[in-house]
C-alpha positions in Angstrom: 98.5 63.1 129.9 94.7 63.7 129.5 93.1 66.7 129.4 89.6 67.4 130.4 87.9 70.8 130.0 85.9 72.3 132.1 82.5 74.5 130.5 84.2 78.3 130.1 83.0 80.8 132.2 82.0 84.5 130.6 81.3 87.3 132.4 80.4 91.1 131.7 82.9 94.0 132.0 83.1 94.0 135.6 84.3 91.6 138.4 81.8 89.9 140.1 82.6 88.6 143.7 82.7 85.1 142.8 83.5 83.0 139.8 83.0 79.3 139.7 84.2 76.6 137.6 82.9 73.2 137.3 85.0 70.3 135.1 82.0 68.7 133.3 83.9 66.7 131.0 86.0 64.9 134.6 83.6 62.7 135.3 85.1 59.4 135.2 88.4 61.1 133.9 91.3 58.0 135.1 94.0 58.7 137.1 96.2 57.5 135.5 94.8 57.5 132.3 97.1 54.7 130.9 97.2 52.5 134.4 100.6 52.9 135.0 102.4 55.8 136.5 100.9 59.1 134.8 98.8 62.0 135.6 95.8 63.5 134.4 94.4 67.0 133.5 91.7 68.9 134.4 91.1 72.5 132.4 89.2 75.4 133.5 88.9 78.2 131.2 87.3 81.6 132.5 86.8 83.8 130.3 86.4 87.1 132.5 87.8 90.9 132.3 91.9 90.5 132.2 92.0 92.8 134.7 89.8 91.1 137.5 92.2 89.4 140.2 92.3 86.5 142.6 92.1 87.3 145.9 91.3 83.4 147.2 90.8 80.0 145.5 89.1 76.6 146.6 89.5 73.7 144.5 87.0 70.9 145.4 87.3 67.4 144.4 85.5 64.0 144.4 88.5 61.4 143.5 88.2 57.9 143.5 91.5 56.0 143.9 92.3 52.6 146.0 95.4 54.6 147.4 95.2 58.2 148.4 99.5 58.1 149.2 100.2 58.1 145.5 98.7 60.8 144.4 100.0 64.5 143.8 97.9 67.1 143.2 99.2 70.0 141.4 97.2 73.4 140.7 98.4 75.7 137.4 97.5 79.2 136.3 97.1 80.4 132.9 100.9 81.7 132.8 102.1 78.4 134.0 102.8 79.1 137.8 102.6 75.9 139.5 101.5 75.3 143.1 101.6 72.1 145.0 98.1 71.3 146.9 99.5 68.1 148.4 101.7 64.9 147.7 101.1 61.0 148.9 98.9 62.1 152.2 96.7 59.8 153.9 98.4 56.5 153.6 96.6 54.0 151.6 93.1 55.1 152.5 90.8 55.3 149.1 89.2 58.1 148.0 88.5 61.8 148.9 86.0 64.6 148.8 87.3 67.9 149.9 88.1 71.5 149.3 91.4 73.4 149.7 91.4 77.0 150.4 94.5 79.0 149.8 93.1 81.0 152.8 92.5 77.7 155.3 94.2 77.9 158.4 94.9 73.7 159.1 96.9 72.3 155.9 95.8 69.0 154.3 98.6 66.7 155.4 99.0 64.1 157.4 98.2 63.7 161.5 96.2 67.6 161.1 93.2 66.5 158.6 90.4 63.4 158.5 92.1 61.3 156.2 90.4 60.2 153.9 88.7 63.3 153.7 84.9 62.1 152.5 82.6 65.5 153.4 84.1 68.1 151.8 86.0 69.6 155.1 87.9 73.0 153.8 91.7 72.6 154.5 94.7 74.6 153.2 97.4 73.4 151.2 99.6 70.6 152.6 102.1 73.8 152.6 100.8 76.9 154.3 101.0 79.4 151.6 101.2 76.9 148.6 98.2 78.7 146.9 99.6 82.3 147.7 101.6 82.6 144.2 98.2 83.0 142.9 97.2 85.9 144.5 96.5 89.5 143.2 97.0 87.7 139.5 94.6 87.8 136.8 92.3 85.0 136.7 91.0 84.9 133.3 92.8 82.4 130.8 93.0 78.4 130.9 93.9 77.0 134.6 94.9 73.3 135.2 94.8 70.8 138.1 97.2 68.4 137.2 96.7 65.1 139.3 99.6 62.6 139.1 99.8 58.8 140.3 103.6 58.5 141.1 103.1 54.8 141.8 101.5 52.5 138.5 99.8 49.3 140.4 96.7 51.5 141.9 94.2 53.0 139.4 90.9 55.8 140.1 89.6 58.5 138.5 87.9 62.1 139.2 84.5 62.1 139.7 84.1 65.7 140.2 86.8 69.0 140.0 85.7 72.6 140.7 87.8 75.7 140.8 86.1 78.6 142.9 87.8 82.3 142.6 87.0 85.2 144.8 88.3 87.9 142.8 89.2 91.9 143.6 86.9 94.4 142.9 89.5 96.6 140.9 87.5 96.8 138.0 84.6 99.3 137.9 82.0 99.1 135.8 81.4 102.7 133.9 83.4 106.0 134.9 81.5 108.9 136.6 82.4 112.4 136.0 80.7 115.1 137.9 77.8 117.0 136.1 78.9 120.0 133.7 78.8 123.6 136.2 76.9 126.2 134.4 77.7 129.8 133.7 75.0 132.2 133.6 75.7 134.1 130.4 75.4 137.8 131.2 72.4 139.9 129.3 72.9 142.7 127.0 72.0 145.8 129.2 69.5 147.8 127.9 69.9 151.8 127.9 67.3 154.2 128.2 
């Protein structure tokens, strides 16, 4: 298994709207990386507020393989949850570019989706709901798309991997507390 890290993300206290994730170190990464049967790795660290969550995620790819049916394409949180984006789709067309959204509405599998996909069209998982184990979880740490070749004559690689998170807004930036009331301290009274 190879591993390829992605450049980590770092963020300030709060959550912003969107975090992206690009695996610099992919380029050329080969699936599999010893030509037979194997898979290969691609890490994205974020380093963001533990408390900011995921509330979608598209993963984007530009692979290069001579057959698009032997690949499974596996998606991994930092506590090790596994999700299953597809397995052996599209027959033995070669290579992909596309996106799948955990909130897509048409699935990537075969007879619903352009296969190959080559523009980047969004799709959901090959399951409907695949992705949804990810939800409302924390997305800072290491995550892992985990591509594997279950068949050893065809070789490719990943030209391009990047993870997109929307995340929740449950993390405020600094506390506000109303402003202090003020007593009017009585005078002395003065007698005549």
């Amino acid at each position: 298994v190879d591993g390829h890290v992605a450049e980590p993300s770092a963020y300030g206290p709060a959550c912003p709207e969107t975090v992206t994730v690009q695996c610099s170190g992919c380029h050329d990464a080969r699936i599999p990386s010893s030509g037979a049967t194997g898979s290969t790795r691609a890490l994205f660290p974020v380093q963001i507020d533990p408390r900011c969550t995921v509330t979608n995620i598209q993963a984007s790819f530009a692979l290069e393989h001579t057959s698009n049916n032997n690949l499974q394409v596996f998606l991994e949180n930092p506590d090790g949850v596994r999700a299953n984006m597809w397995t052996n789709v599209c027959g033995a067309t070669n290579n992909m570019r596309m996106t799948i959204d955990a909130n897509a509405a048409t699935p990537y599998a075969d007879g619903s989706a352009t296969c190959p996909s080559t523009g980047y069209q969004i799709y959901g998982p090959e399951t409907a709901g695949a992705l949804d184990v990810f939800l409302g979880t924390p997305v800072s740490g290491e995550w892992d798309i985990d591509i594997v070749d279950s068949v050893g004559a065809d070789t490719g690689s990943i030209e391009t991997a990047t993870l997109t998170f929307t995340l929740s807004s449950g993390v405020s930036s600094a506390p506000t507390f109303p402003p202090p009331s003020v007593s009017p301290t009585p005078s002395p009274s003065q007698t005549p």
